[in-house]
N, C-alpha and C positions, 0 to 999 in steps of 0.2 A: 504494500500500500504506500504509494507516493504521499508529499505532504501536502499537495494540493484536494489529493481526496481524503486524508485524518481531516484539515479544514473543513471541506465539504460535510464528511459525518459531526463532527462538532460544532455545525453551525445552529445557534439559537433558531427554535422552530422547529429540527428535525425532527424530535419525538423519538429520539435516540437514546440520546445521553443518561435521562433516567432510568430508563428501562434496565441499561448498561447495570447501572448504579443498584439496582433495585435489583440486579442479580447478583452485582458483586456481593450485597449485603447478607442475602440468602445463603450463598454460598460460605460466608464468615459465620454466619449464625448456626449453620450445619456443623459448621466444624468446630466452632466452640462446643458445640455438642459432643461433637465426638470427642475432642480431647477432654471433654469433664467427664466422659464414660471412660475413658483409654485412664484416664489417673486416679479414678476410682479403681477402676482394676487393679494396676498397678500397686495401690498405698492396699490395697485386702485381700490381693491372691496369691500363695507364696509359689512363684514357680519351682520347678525341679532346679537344684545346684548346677544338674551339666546343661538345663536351657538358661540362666541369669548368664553369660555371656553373650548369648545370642538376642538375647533381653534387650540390655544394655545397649548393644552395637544397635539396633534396631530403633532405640529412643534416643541414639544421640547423647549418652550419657558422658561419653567423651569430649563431649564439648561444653563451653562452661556459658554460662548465661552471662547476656542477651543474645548470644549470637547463635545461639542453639534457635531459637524462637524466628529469628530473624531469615537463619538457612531456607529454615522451612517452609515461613513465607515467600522465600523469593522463588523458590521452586517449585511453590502453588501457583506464585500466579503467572511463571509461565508454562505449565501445564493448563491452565484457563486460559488463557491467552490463545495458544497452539489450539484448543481444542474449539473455542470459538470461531478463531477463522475456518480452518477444516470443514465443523460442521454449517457454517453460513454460505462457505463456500459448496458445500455441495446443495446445499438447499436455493441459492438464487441462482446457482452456473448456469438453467436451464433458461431459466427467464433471461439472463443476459442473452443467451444464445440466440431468445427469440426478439430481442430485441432487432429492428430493422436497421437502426445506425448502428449497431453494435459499441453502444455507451455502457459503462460500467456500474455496478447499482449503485455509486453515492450520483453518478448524473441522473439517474432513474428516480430515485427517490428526492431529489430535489426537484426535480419540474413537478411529480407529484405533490408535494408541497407548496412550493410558489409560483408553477407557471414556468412554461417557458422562458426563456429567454430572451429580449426584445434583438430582432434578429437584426442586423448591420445594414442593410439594405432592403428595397421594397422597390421590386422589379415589377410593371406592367408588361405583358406582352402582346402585341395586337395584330389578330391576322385571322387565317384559317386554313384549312387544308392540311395537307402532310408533310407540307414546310415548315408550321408553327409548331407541329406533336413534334417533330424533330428537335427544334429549338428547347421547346419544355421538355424533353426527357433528360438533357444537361443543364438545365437550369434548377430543377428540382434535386439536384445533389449535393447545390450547396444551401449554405446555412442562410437565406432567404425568404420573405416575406413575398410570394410568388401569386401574380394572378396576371390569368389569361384572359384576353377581351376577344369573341370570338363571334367571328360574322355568322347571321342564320338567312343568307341572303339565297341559299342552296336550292335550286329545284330538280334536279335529275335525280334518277334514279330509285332505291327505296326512301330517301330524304322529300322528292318531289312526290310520291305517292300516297304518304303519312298526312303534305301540309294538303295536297287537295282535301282528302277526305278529313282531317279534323280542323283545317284552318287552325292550324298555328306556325309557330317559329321551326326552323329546318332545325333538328336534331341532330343532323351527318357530320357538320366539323365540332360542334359541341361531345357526340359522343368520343371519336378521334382525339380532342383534349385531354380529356376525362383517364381514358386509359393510360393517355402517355404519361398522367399526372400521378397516378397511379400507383402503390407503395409495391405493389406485386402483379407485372402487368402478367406472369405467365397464365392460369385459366383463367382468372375473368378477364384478361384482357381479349384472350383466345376465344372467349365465350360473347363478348361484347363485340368483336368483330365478327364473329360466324354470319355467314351467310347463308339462307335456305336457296337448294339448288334444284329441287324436287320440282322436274317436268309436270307441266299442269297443276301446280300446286300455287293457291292465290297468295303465298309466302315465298314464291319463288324471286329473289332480289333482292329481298328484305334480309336489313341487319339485326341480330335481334339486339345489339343497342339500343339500335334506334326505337323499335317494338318497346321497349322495358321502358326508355325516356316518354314515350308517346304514354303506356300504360301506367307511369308515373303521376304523367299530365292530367289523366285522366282519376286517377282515385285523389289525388291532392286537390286537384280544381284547377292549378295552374303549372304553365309549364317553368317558372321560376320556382316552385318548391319540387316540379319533378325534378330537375337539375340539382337541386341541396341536396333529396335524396338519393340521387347515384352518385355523388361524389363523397358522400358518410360512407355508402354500400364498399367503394374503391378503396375508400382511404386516401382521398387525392392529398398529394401535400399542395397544399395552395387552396386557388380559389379559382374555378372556367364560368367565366360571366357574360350572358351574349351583351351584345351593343345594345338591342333593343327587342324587346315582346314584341312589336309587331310582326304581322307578318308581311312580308316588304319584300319585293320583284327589284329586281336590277335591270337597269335596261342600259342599253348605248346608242350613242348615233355616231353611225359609220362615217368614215370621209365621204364616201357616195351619198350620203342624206339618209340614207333608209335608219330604219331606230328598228333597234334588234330589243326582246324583250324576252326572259328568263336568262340566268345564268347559263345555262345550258346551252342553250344557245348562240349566248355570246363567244364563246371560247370554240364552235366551231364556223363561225364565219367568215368566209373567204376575205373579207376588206378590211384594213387596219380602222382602228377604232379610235375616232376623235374626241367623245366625251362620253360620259358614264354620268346615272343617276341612278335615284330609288324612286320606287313609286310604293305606299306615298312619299313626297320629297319631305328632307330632313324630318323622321321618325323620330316619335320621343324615347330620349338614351331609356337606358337601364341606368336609374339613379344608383345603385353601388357600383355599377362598371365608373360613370364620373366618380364620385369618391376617390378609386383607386388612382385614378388618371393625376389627380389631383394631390394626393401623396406620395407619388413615387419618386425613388431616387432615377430609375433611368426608365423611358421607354421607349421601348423594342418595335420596331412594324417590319413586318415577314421574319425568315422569306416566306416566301407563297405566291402563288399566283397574281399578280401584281393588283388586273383589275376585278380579278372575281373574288378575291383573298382578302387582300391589303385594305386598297382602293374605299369597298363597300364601309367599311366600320366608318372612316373619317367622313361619309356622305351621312351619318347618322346625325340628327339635331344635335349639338352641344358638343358631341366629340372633339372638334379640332377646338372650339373654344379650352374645354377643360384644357387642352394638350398646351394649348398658349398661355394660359394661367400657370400649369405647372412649373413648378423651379426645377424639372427634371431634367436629365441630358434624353437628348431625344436620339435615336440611332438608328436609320433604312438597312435592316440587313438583304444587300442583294444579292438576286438569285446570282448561282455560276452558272446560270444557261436561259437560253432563250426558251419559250412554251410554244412549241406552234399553235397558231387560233392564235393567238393573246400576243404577243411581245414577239412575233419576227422580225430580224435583224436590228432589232435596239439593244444597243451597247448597256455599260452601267450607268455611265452618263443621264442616259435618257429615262433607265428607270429609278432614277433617283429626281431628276427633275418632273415626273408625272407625280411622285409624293408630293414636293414643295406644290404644284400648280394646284392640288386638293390640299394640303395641309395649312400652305399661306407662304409668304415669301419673310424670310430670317429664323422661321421657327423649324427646320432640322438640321441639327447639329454636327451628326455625321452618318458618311456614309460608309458598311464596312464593306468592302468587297477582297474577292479572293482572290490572295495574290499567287497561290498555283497553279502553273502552266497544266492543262488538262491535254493529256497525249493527244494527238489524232485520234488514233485506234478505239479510242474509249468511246469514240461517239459513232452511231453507225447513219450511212445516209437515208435509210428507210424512217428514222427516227425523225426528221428533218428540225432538227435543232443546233443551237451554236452554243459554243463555251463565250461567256464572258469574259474576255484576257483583262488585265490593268497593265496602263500603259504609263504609268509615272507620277501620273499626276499627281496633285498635293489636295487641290481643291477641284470642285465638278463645274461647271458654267454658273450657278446659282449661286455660285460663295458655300458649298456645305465641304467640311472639311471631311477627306478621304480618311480612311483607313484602311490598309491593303496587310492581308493577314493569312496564313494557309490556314484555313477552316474547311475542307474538304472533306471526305472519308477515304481512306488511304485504299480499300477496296473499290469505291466507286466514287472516282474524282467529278463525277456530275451530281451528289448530294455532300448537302453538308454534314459533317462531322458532331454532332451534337456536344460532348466534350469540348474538342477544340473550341466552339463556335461560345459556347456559356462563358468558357473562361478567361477567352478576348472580352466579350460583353461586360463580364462581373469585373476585372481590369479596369476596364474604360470606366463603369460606373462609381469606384472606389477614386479613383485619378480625380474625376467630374467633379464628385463629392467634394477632395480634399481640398481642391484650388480653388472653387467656387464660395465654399461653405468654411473655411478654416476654423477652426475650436480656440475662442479667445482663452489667453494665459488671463489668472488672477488676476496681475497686475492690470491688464488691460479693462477687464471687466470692468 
Protein backbone atom coordinates (compact mmCIF):
# COMPACT_ATOMS: atom_id res chain seq x y z
CA UNK A 1 0.00 0.00 0.00
CA UNK A 2 1.57 3.27 -1.30
CA UNK A 3 1.14 6.45 0.98
CA UNK A 4 -1.10 8.17 -1.39
CA UNK A 5 -3.68 5.30 -0.72
CA UNK A 6 -2.90 4.92 3.67
CA UNK A 7 -4.10 8.95 2.96
CA UNK A 8 -6.95 7.99 0.95
CA UNK A 9 -8.13 5.04 3.63
CA UNK A 10 -7.45 7.67 6.43
CA UNK A 11 -9.31 10.29 5.01
CA UNK A 12 -12.08 11.85 7.46
CA UNK A 13 -15.50 10.44 6.06
CA UNK A 14 -14.27 7.05 5.08
CA UNK A 15 -16.00 5.14 7.60
CA UNK A 16 -12.96 3.30 8.07
CA UNK A 17 -10.84 4.30 10.78
CA UNK A 18 -13.37 3.35 13.43
CA UNK A 19 -14.40 0.28 12.47
CA UNK A 20 -10.40 -0.33 12.33
CA UNK A 21 -10.31 0.91 15.84
CA UNK A 22 -13.27 -0.94 17.09
CA UNK A 23 -11.46 -4.11 16.13
CA UNK A 24 -8.27 -3.28 17.39
CA UNK A 25 -10.01 -2.88 20.69
CA UNK A 26 -11.99 -6.28 20.45
CA UNK A 27 -9.15 -7.87 19.67
CA UNK A 28 -7.15 -6.24 23.12
CA UNK A 29 -10.16 -7.14 25.19
CA UNK A 30 -9.87 -10.99 23.98
CA UNK A 31 -6.66 -11.07 24.81
CA UNK A 32 -6.61 -9.59 28.11
CA UNK A 33 -9.00 -12.21 28.49
CA UNK A 34 -6.92 -14.67 27.76
CA UNK A 35 -3.93 -13.65 29.60
CA UNK A 36 -6.03 -13.25 32.86
CA UNK A 37 -7.09 -17.02 32.03
CA UNK A 38 -3.34 -18.09 30.96
CA UNK A 39 -2.00 -16.52 34.78
CA UNK A 40 -4.70 -17.96 36.43
CA UNK A 41 -3.55 -21.18 35.34
CA UNK A 42 -0.25 -20.42 35.63
CA UNK A 43 -0.34 -18.92 39.67
CA UNK A 44 -2.83 -22.60 40.49
CA UNK A 45 -1.72 -25.45 38.35
CA UNK A 46 1.41 -27.15 39.28
CA UNK A 47 2.82 -28.42 36.12
CA UNK A 48 5.02 -31.79 35.88
CA UNK A 49 9.11 -30.73 36.86
CA UNK A 50 10.22 -32.13 33.29
CA UNK A 51 7.38 -29.66 31.44
CA UNK A 52 8.35 -26.17 33.86
CA UNK A 53 11.10 -25.68 31.30
CA UNK A 54 9.12 -25.95 28.52
CA UNK A 55 6.63 -23.65 30.64
CA UNK A 56 8.98 -21.03 31.20
CA UNK A 57 10.45 -20.85 27.50
CA UNK A 58 6.95 -20.74 26.34
CA UNK A 59 5.97 -17.51 28.65
CA UNK A 60 8.88 -15.64 28.01
CA UNK A 61 10.03 -16.06 31.44
CA UNK A 62 13.59 -15.40 30.31
CA UNK A 63 12.99 -12.18 29.77
CA UNK A 64 12.56 -9.51 32.21
CA UNK A 65 9.73 -6.81 32.27
CA UNK A 66 8.48 -4.57 30.33
CA UNK A 67 9.98 -5.87 27.42
CA UNK A 68 8.58 -9.26 27.80
CA UNK A 69 4.89 -7.46 27.48
CA UNK A 70 6.15 -5.37 24.82
CA UNK A 71 7.67 -8.41 22.52
CA UNK A 72 4.44 -9.73 22.49
CA UNK A 73 2.70 -6.83 21.42
CA UNK A 74 4.70 -6.17 18.72
CA UNK A 75 4.40 -9.53 17.28
CA UNK A 76 0.55 -9.40 17.79
CA UNK A 77 0.18 -6.72 15.87
CA UNK A 78 1.98 -7.79 13.11
CA UNK A 79 0.39 -10.98 12.85
CA UNK A 80 -3.03 -8.50 12.76
CA UNK A 81 -1.68 -6.59 10.56
CA UNK A 82 -0.43 -9.51 7.98
CA UNK A 83 -3.76 -11.10 8.54
CA UNK A 84 -5.96 -8.14 7.75
CA UNK A 85 -4.43 -7.23 4.58
CA UNK A 86 -4.51 -11.12 3.27
CA UNK A 87 -7.97 -11.45 4.36
CA UNK A 88 -9.25 -7.91 2.66
CA UNK A 89 -7.21 -8.79 0.02
CA UNK A 90 -8.97 -11.71 -0.86
CA UNK A 91 -12.28 -10.44 -0.11
CA UNK A 92 -12.24 -7.18 -2.50
CA UNK A 93 -9.49 -8.76 -5.33
CA UNK A 94 -12.73 -9.79 -7.03
CA UNK A 95 -14.52 -6.55 -7.04
CA UNK A 96 -11.23 -4.63 -8.18
CA UNK A 97 -11.04 -7.04 -10.88
CA UNK A 98 -14.40 -6.18 -11.95
CA UNK A 99 -13.82 -2.81 -11.76
CA UNK A 100 -13.81 -1.35 -15.46
CA UNK A 101 -10.99 1.34 -14.90
CA UNK A 102 -9.35 -1.06 -12.86
CA UNK A 103 -8.89 1.53 -9.75
CA UNK A 104 -7.82 0.11 -6.60
CA UNK A 105 -10.47 -0.10 -3.54
CA UNK A 106 -9.32 3.01 -1.48
CA UNK A 107 -10.38 4.94 -5.26
CA UNK A 108 -13.57 2.72 -5.06
CA UNK A 109 -14.60 3.41 -1.98
CA UNK A 110 -13.83 7.07 -2.11
CA UNK A 111 -16.09 8.03 -5.06
CA UNK A 112 -18.56 5.87 -3.06
CA UNK A 113 -18.25 8.28 -0.46
CA UNK A 114 -17.82 11.77 -2.01
CA UNK A 115 -18.57 11.41 -5.64
CA UNK A 116 -16.42 11.46 -8.32
CA UNK A 117 -14.07 13.51 -9.01
CA UNK A 118 -14.63 16.88 -10.84
CA UNK A 119 -13.17 15.77 -14.07
CA UNK A 120 -10.21 18.27 -15.84
CA UNK A 121 -12.09 18.85 -18.91
CA UNK A 122 -15.67 18.96 -20.51
CA UNK A 123 -15.44 17.82 -24.07
CA UNK A 124 -18.76 18.56 -26.53
CA UNK A 125 -18.68 16.50 -29.49
CA UNK A 126 -20.85 17.38 -32.44
CA UNK A 127 -21.77 15.35 -35.46
CA UNK A 128 -23.16 11.83 -36.47
CA UNK A 129 -22.53 8.83 -38.20
CA UNK A 130 -19.40 6.44 -37.86
CA UNK A 131 -17.04 9.30 -37.87
CA UNK A 132 -18.33 10.65 -34.58
CA UNK A 133 -18.80 6.76 -32.80
CA UNK A 134 -15.04 6.66 -33.87
CA UNK A 135 -14.12 9.89 -32.35
CA UNK A 136 -16.07 8.94 -28.90
CA UNK A 137 -14.75 5.50 -28.57
CA UNK A 138 -11.05 7.45 -27.74
CA UNK A 139 -12.44 10.07 -26.17
CA UNK A 140 -14.33 8.09 -23.43
CA UNK A 141 -10.84 6.63 -22.16
CA UNK A 142 -9.82 9.49 -20.76
CA UNK A 143 -10.75 11.11 -17.42
CA UNK A 144 -13.56 13.57 -19.09
CA UNK A 145 -16.75 15.09 -18.76
CA UNK A 146 -17.85 13.66 -22.35
CA UNK A 147 -21.08 14.59 -24.24
CA UNK A 148 -22.09 13.87 -27.75
CA UNK A 149 -24.56 16.30 -29.68
CA UNK A 150 -25.99 14.14 -32.38
CA UNK A 151 -27.86 14.83 -35.45
CA UNK A 152 -31.49 12.85 -35.86
CA UNK A 153 -31.61 14.42 -39.38
CA UNK A 154 -31.55 10.43 -40.76
CA UNK A 155 -34.16 9.08 -43.11
CA UNK A 156 -32.91 5.84 -44.97
CA UNK A 157 -33.16 2.92 -44.09
CA UNK A 158 -34.51 1.02 -40.68
CA UNK A 159 -33.97 4.99 -39.18
CA UNK A 160 -36.26 6.35 -42.03
CA UNK A 161 -38.89 3.52 -41.44
CA UNK A 162 -39.28 3.95 -37.47
CA UNK A 163 -39.62 8.10 -38.13
CA UNK A 164 -42.56 7.45 -40.86
CA UNK A 165 -44.54 5.29 -38.93
CA UNK A 166 -44.19 6.93 -35.39
CA UNK A 167 -43.18 10.44 -36.33
CA UNK A 168 -40.23 11.02 -34.32
CA UNK A 169 -36.58 11.81 -34.14
CA UNK A 170 -34.00 9.32 -36.25
CA UNK A 171 -32.65 6.81 -33.75
CA UNK A 172 -29.68 5.54 -36.28
CA UNK A 173 -26.75 7.92 -35.38
CA UNK A 174 -28.12 8.30 -31.70
CA UNK A 175 -28.12 4.56 -31.37
CA UNK A 176 -24.32 4.30 -33.06
CA UNK A 177 -23.21 6.93 -30.18
CA UNK A 178 -24.68 5.12 -27.59
CA UNK A 179 -22.74 1.82 -28.18
CA UNK A 180 -19.58 3.58 -28.91
CA UNK A 181 -20.19 5.27 -25.56
CA UNK A 182 -20.57 2.23 -24.06
CA UNK A 183 -18.56 0.65 -20.94
CA UNK A 184 -18.68 -2.82 -22.65
CA UNK A 185 -19.59 -2.52 -26.21
CA UNK A 186 -18.80 -6.44 -26.81
CA UNK A 187 -22.82 -8.02 -26.63
CA UNK A 188 -24.85 -5.40 -26.21
CA UNK A 189 -23.15 -3.54 -28.59
CA UNK A 190 -23.35 -6.77 -30.89
CA UNK A 191 -26.97 -6.88 -29.91
CA UNK A 192 -27.79 -3.02 -30.47
CA UNK A 193 -26.23 -3.22 -33.96
CA UNK A 194 -27.85 -6.63 -35.15
CA UNK A 195 -29.64 -6.43 -37.92
CA UNK A 196 -32.81 -8.73 -38.91
CA UNK A 197 -32.07 -10.23 -42.31
CA UNK A 198 -35.15 -12.74 -42.50
CA UNK A 199 -36.50 -12.66 -46.31
CA UNK A 200 -40.01 -11.57 -46.16
CA UNK A 201 -39.95 -10.66 -42.77
CA UNK A 202 -41.40 -6.99 -41.92
CA UNK A 203 -38.12 -6.61 -39.40
CA UNK A 204 -36.16 -7.20 -42.29
CA UNK A 205 -33.48 -3.85 -42.12
CA UNK A 206 -34.25 -3.03 -38.98
CA UNK A 207 -31.71 -2.53 -36.16
CA UNK A 208 -32.88 -3.62 -33.03
CA UNK A 209 -31.33 -0.59 -31.56
CA UNK A 210 -33.06 1.25 -33.07
CA UNK A 211 -36.50 -1.06 -32.35
CA UNK A 212 -35.45 -0.94 -28.32
CA UNK A 213 -35.00 3.28 -28.66
CA UNK A 214 -38.40 3.52 -30.66
CA UNK A 215 -39.93 0.88 -27.83
CA UNK A 216 -38.29 3.01 -25.20
CA UNK A 217 -40.13 6.08 -26.93
CA UNK A 218 -42.98 4.44 -26.65
CA UNK A 219 -43.43 3.08 -22.93
CA UNK A 220 -41.76 6.55 -21.59
CA UNK A 221 -43.87 8.88 -23.74
CA UNK A 222 -40.81 10.54 -25.16
CA UNK A 223 -38.03 9.92 -27.00
CA UNK A 224 -35.72 12.14 -24.71
CA UNK A 225 -36.38 9.70 -21.67
CA UNK A 226 -36.17 6.77 -24.21
CA UNK A 227 -32.45 7.81 -24.84
CA UNK A 228 -31.78 8.22 -20.78
CA UNK A 229 -32.95 4.81 -20.63
CA UNK A 230 -30.56 3.15 -23.00
CA UNK A 231 -27.63 4.86 -22.07
CA UNK A 232 -28.29 3.77 -17.97
CA UNK A 233 -29.06 0.20 -19.95
CA UNK A 234 -25.15 0.71 -21.77
CA UNK A 235 -23.59 2.39 -19.11
CA UNK A 236 -22.48 5.15 -21.50
CA UNK A 237 -19.77 7.03 -19.95
CA UNK A 238 -20.89 10.52 -20.81
CA UNK A 239 -23.96 11.97 -22.14
CA UNK A 240 -25.46 11.31 -26.47
CA UNK A 241 -27.92 14.27 -26.74
CA UNK A 242 -29.78 15.00 -30.04
CA UNK A 243 -29.64 18.63 -31.24
CA UNK A 244 -33.38 18.66 -31.28
CA UNK A 245 -36.92 16.44 -30.64
CA UNK A 246 -38.06 17.41 -33.61
CA UNK A 247 -38.51 15.63 -36.35
CA UNK A 248 -36.68 17.71 -39.15
CA UNK A 249 -35.93 16.77 -43.08
CA UNK A 250 -32.65 18.04 -44.53
CA UNK A 251 -32.97 19.29 -47.69
CA UNK A 252 -30.28 21.03 -50.34
CA UNK A 253 -30.36 23.14 -53.31
CA UNK A 254 -28.07 21.89 -55.94
CA UNK A 255 -25.87 24.20 -58.01
CA UNK A 256 -28.49 23.40 -60.91
CA UNK A 257 -31.43 24.91 -58.64
CA UNK A 258 -33.24 21.77 -58.09
CA UNK A 259 -33.71 21.39 -53.80
CA UNK A 260 -33.04 17.62 -53.14
CA UNK A 261 -35.08 16.74 -49.92
CA UNK A 262 -34.23 13.78 -47.26
CA UNK A 263 -30.93 12.92 -46.30
CA UNK A 264 -30.87 10.12 -48.34
CA UNK A 265 -31.16 11.42 -50.97
CA UNK A 266 -28.84 14.16 -50.72
CA UNK A 267 -25.63 12.05 -50.59
CA UNK A 268 -26.71 10.34 -53.70
CA UNK A 269 -27.09 13.02 -56.07
CA UNK A 270 -25.36 13.53 -59.05
CA UNK A 271 -24.68 17.69 -58.73
CA UNK A 272 -22.59 19.24 -56.16
CA UNK A 273 -24.52 20.98 -53.55
CA UNK A 274 -24.78 24.72 -52.93
CA UNK A 275 -26.62 25.15 -49.76
CA UNK A 276 -28.32 22.90 -47.11
CA UNK A 277 -31.25 23.56 -44.77
CA UNK A 278 -33.85 21.90 -42.22
CA UNK A 279 -37.38 21.96 -42.78
CA UNK A 280 -38.71 23.05 -40.23
CA UNK A 281 -35.88 25.93 -40.42
CA UNK A 282 -33.89 26.52 -37.28
CA UNK A 283 -35.68 23.66 -34.97
CA UNK A 284 -35.88 24.24 -31.26
CA UNK A 285 -32.39 22.87 -29.79
CA UNK A 286 -32.43 20.28 -27.04
CA UNK A 287 -32.01 22.69 -24.11
CA UNK A 288 -29.37 20.34 -22.38
CA UNK A 289 -27.45 19.79 -25.73
CA UNK A 290 -27.12 24.12 -25.35
CA UNK A 291 -26.03 23.75 -21.75
CA UNK A 292 -23.39 21.55 -22.80
CA UNK A 293 -22.22 23.71 -25.69
CA UNK A 294 -22.11 26.39 -23.28
CA UNK A 295 -19.62 24.65 -20.69
CA UNK A 296 -17.32 23.19 -22.53
CA UNK A 297 -13.76 23.30 -22.51
CA UNK A 298 -13.33 22.38 -26.25
CA UNK A 299 -15.77 21.59 -29.15
CA UNK A 300 -15.38 18.81 -31.53
CA UNK A 301 -17.42 18.96 -35.04
CA UNK A 302 -16.83 15.46 -37.12
CA UNK A 303 -15.54 13.88 -38.62
CA UNK A 304 -18.52 12.61 -40.44
CA UNK A 305 -20.18 13.23 -43.32
CA UNK A 306 -19.79 16.89 -43.79
CA UNK A 307 -23.31 18.00 -44.99
CA UNK A 308 -25.49 15.07 -43.77
CA UNK A 309 -23.32 14.65 -40.22
CA UNK A 310 -21.78 17.99 -39.21
CA UNK A 311 -23.55 20.46 -41.28
CA UNK A 312 -27.25 19.56 -39.98
CA UNK A 313 -26.70 20.10 -35.84
CA UNK A 314 -25.31 23.92 -36.54
CA UNK A 315 -28.72 24.43 -38.92
CA UNK A 316 -30.58 23.69 -35.42
CA UNK A 317 -32.11 27.02 -33.67
CA UNK A 318 -29.58 28.28 -31.01
CA UNK A 319 -26.76 25.86 -31.82
CA UNK A 320 -24.20 28.09 -33.49
CA UNK A 321 -25.31 30.99 -31.13
CA UNK A 322 -24.48 28.75 -27.93
CA UNK A 323 -21.05 27.74 -29.92
CA UNK A 324 -20.40 31.73 -30.10
CA UNK A 325 -21.03 32.28 -26.53
CA UNK A 326 -18.84 29.54 -25.54
CA UNK A 327 -15.35 30.30 -24.18
CA UNK A 328 -14.45 26.87 -25.78
CA UNK A 329 -11.68 26.02 -28.22
CA UNK A 330 -13.62 25.16 -31.11
CA UNK A 331 -11.93 22.31 -33.46
CA UNK A 332 -13.31 20.87 -37.44
CA UNK A 333 -11.95 17.40 -37.30
CA UNK A 334 -11.43 16.68 -41.10
CA UNK A 335 -12.40 13.92 -42.86
CA UNK A 336 -8.89 12.14 -44.61
CA UNK A 337 -11.01 11.50 -47.60
CA UNK A 338 -13.51 12.61 -49.90
CA UNK A 339 -17.48 10.96 -49.64
CA UNK A 340 -18.74 10.52 -53.03
CA UNK A 341 -22.48 12.07 -53.21
CA UNK A 342 -21.36 14.64 -50.79
CA UNK A 343 -17.68 16.30 -50.95
CA UNK A 344 -16.16 15.21 -54.42
CA UNK A 345 -12.98 16.79 -55.19
CA UNK A 346 -12.83 19.21 -52.05
CA UNK A 347 -9.65 19.53 -50.55
CA UNK A 348 -9.51 20.23 -46.46
CA UNK A 349 -9.53 23.70 -47.33
CA UNK A 350 -12.94 23.78 -48.59
CA UNK A 351 -14.35 21.54 -45.88
CA UNK A 352 -13.27 23.48 -43.20
CA UNK A 353 -14.51 26.71 -44.98
CA UNK A 354 -18.28 25.17 -45.60
CA UNK A 355 -18.19 24.90 -41.37
CA UNK A 356 -17.20 28.69 -41.00
CA UNK A 357 -19.84 29.62 -43.93
CA UNK A 358 -22.67 27.75 -41.32
CA UNK A 359 -20.99 28.36 -38.06
CA UNK A 360 -20.02 32.23 -38.79
CA UNK A 361 -16.84 33.87 -39.77
CA UNK A 362 -13.81 34.04 -36.55
CA UNK A 363 -15.76 31.60 -34.58
CA UNK A 364 -13.60 28.16 -35.48
CA UNK A 365 -10.52 27.91 -34.09
CA UNK A 366 -8.91 25.13 -35.64
CA UNK A 367 -8.78 22.83 -38.16
CA UNK A 368 -7.20 19.21 -37.51
CA UNK A 369 -6.24 17.46 -40.41
CA UNK A 370 -4.12 14.40 -41.25
CA UNK A 371 -0.90 14.84 -41.99
CA UNK A 372 -0.26 11.19 -43.21
CA UNK A 373 0.42 10.43 -46.77
CA UNK A 374 -2.26 7.74 -47.58
CA UNK A 375 -0.56 5.10 -50.17
CA UNK A 376 -2.15 4.93 -53.45
CA UNK A 377 -2.92 1.32 -53.09
CA UNK A 378 -5.10 1.95 -50.01
CA UNK A 379 -7.65 3.55 -52.10
CA UNK A 380 -9.27 1.59 -54.88
CA UNK A 381 -10.87 3.34 -58.09
CA UNK A 382 -14.29 1.56 -57.80
CA UNK A 383 -14.52 3.26 -54.41
CA UNK A 384 -14.35 6.73 -56.25
CA UNK A 385 -12.92 8.68 -53.42
CA UNK A 386 -9.75 10.83 -52.69
CA UNK A 387 -7.40 11.15 -49.65
CA UNK A 388 -7.13 14.58 -48.34
CA UNK A 389 -3.18 15.38 -48.40
CA UNK A 390 -1.93 18.64 -46.28
CA UNK A 391 0.08 20.67 -48.16
CA UNK A 392 1.86 23.00 -45.58
CA UNK A 393 -0.08 25.37 -44.70
CA UNK A 394 -0.35 27.18 -41.37
CA UNK A 395 -3.75 28.67 -41.62
CA UNK A 396 -6.81 27.80 -44.29
CA UNK A 397 -8.22 30.98 -46.47
CA UNK A 398 -10.76 31.94 -43.43
CA UNK A 399 -7.91 32.72 -40.83
CA UNK A 400 -8.61 29.16 -38.99
CA UNK A 401 -5.50 27.92 -37.72
CA UNK A 402 -4.21 24.28 -39.15
CA UNK A 403 -3.35 21.41 -37.39
CA UNK A 404 -1.70 18.78 -39.26
CA UNK A 405 -1.25 15.42 -37.09
CA UNK A 406 -1.13 11.59 -38.08
CA UNK A 407 -4.51 10.44 -36.62
CA UNK A 408 -5.06 7.63 -39.17
CA UNK A 409 -5.60 3.81 -38.38
CA UNK A 410 -2.39 2.40 -39.14
CA UNK A 411 -4.50 -0.68 -40.78
CA UNK A 412 -6.72 1.46 -42.73
CA UNK A 413 -5.18 4.83 -43.56
CA UNK A 414 -8.79 6.05 -44.82
CA UNK A 415 -10.25 6.04 -41.12
CA UNK A 416 -9.35 7.72 -38.23
CA UNK A 417 -7.43 6.27 -35.45
CA UNK A 418 -9.80 6.84 -32.41
CA UNK A 419 -6.67 6.82 -29.91
CA UNK A 420 -4.58 8.99 -31.88
CA UNK A 421 -7.27 11.37 -32.89
CA UNK A 422 -8.62 11.91 -28.79
CA UNK A 423 -5.21 12.41 -27.61
CA UNK A 424 -4.29 15.27 -30.38
CA UNK A 425 -7.82 16.80 -29.22
CA UNK A 426 -7.55 16.27 -25.37
CA UNK A 427 -3.76 18.16 -26.00
CA UNK A 428 -5.06 20.87 -27.85
CA UNK A 429 -7.83 21.35 -25.39
CA UNK A 430 -5.48 21.40 -22.18
CA UNK A 431 -2.95 23.87 -24.33
CA UNK A 432 -6.45 26.12 -25.05
CA UNK A 433 -7.30 25.96 -21.42
CA UNK A 434 -3.84 26.96 -20.16
CA UNK A 435 -3.00 30.15 -22.34
CA UNK A 436 -6.60 31.32 -22.58
CA UNK A 437 -7.62 30.80 -18.91
CA UNK A 438 -4.31 30.91 -16.74
CA UNK A 439 -4.82 30.08 -12.68
CA UNK A 440 -4.03 33.51 -10.82
CA UNK A 441 -1.13 33.06 -8.09
CA UNK A 442 -2.21 34.42 -4.56
CA UNK A 443 -0.48 37.30 -4.83
CA UNK A 444 -2.38 38.35 -7.89
CA UNK A 445 -5.73 37.56 -6.76
Amino acid sequence: MNSRNLRMWLRPGMQVKRWLALLILAVIIISLALAMGAAWLYDNYNFPKRLQPYVEWLTLQHIGHPWRELLIVMIGFIFLLFTLYKLSSSIIAPLIAADPDGRDMADILTENRFGTAKPELKVVAIGGGTGLSALLRGLKLHKIELTAIVTVADDGGSTGRIRNVFNMPAPGDIRNCLVAMADDESLMGRLFHYRFDQEGSELTGHAFGNLFITALTQVTGSFEQGVIESANLLKVRGRVLPSTLENITLCAEMEDGQVVRGESALSHDADKIADVFLEPAAPDPYQPAIAAILNADLIVMGPGSLYTSVIPNLLVGGVREAIRWSRAATVYVCNVATQHGETDDMGYEEHAHQIVKYLGDNELDYTLVNSHTVPDDAIRPEWQVQALGYDGHETTRDGVSIIAEDVVNDKNPLRHDPGKLADVLIALAKHHKATSFPVESDESA
